[in-house]
C-alpha positions in Angstrom: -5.4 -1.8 13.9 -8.5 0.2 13.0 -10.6 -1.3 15.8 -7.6 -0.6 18.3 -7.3 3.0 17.1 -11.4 3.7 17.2 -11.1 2.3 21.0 -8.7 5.1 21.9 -5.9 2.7 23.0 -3.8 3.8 21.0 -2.3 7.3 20.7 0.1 7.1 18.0 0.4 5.0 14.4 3.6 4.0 12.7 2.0 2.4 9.4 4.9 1.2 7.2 3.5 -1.4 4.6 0.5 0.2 2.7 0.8 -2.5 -0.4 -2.8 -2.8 -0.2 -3.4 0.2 -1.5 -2.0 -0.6 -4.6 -4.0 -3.9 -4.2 -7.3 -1.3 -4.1 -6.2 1.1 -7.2 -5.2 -2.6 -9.6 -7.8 -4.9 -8.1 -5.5 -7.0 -5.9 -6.3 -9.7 -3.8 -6.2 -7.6 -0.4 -7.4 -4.3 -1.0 -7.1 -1.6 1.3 -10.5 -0.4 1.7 -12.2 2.9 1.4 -11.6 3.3 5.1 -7.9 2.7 4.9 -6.0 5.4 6.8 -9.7 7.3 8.2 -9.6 6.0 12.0 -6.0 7.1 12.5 -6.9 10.0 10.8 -9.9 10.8 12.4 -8.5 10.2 15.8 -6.1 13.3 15.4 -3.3 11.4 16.8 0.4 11.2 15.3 0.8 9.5 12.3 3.9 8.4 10.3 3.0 6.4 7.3 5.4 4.8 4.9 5.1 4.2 1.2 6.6 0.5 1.6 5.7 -2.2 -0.5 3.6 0.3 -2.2 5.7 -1.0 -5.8 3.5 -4.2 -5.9 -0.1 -5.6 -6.3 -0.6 -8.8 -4.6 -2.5 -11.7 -6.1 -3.0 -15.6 -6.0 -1.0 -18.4 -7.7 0.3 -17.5 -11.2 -2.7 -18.6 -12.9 -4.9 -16.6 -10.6 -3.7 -13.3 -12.0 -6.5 -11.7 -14.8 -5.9 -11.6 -18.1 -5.3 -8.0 -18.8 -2.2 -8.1 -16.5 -0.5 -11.3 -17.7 2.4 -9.1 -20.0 3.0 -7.3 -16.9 6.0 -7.9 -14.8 4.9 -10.9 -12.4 7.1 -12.4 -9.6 6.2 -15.5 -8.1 6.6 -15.1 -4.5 5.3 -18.6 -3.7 2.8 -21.1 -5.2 0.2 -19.2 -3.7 1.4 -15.4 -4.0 2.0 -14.2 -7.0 3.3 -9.8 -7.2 2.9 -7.8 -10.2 5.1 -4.5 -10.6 2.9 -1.4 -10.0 3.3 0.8 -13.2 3.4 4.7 -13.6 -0.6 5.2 -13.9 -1.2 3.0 -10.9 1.6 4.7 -9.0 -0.2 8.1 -9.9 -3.4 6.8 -8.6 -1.9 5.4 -5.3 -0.6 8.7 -5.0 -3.7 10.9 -5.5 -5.5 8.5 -3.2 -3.3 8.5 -0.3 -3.0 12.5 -0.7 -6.7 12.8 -0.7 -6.7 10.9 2.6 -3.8 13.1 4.4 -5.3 16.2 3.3 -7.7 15.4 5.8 -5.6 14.9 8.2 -6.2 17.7 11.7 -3.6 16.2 13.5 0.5 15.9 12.7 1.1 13.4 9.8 4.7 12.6 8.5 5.1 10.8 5.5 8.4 9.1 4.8 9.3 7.7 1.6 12.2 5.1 1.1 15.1 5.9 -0.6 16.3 2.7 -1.7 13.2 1.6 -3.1 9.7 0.7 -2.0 10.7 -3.0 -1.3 13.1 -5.3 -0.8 12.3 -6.2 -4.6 12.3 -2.2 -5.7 16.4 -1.9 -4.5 19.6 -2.7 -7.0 19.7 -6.0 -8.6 16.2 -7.2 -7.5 13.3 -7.9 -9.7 11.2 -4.4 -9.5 
């Protein structure tokens, strides 16, 4: 999507799973990226960003998740994805980074945050 917005083919960005954002803050398997967001935002066209799956840090098989977070809460997606609950520090830090990112921002931004939870895990009688 970055290379599509640097080409200026696109004129407008709808971005609504940022999960690897949390993956960048925790050390997850698929960070975002100190560029995340910066060619939509540098473009100065629309952009509408959700918070979604922004309640989860992504990693390998169960065995592949580090040390430090095995007493966190892990779900086992599959046999190769294994998501560990984002906790109140990370989710501080995911904040302050996204905000430092959208203050940036020169053109309209509009961010929208789900209020039935971040996932389809984060809603009433799911696992986050």
């Amino acid at each position: 999507m970055e290379k599509l917005v640097d080409s200026g083919m696109i004129q407008g960005v709808i971005d609504v799973t940022t999960t690897e954002v949390a993956d960048e803050i925790a050390g997850g398997i698929m960070p975002a990226g100190e560029q995340r967001f910066e060619a939509t935002l540098k473009a100065e066209i629309p952009f509408v960003l959700s918070l979604g799956a922004l309640d989860m840090v992504n990693f390998g098989s169960v065995e592949s998740v580090p040390s430090e977070y095995q007493s966190r809460q892990l779900l086992s997606h599959n046999p190769q994805v294994t998501l560990m609950r984002t906790n109140v520090e990370e989710n501080h830090a995911v904040a302050r980074w996204i905000t430092q990112k959208l203050n940036q921002s020169t053109a309209p931004v509009t961010v929208c945050v789900p209020q039935g939870g971040l996932s389809s895990l984060d809603v009433q009688h799911q696992p986050f």
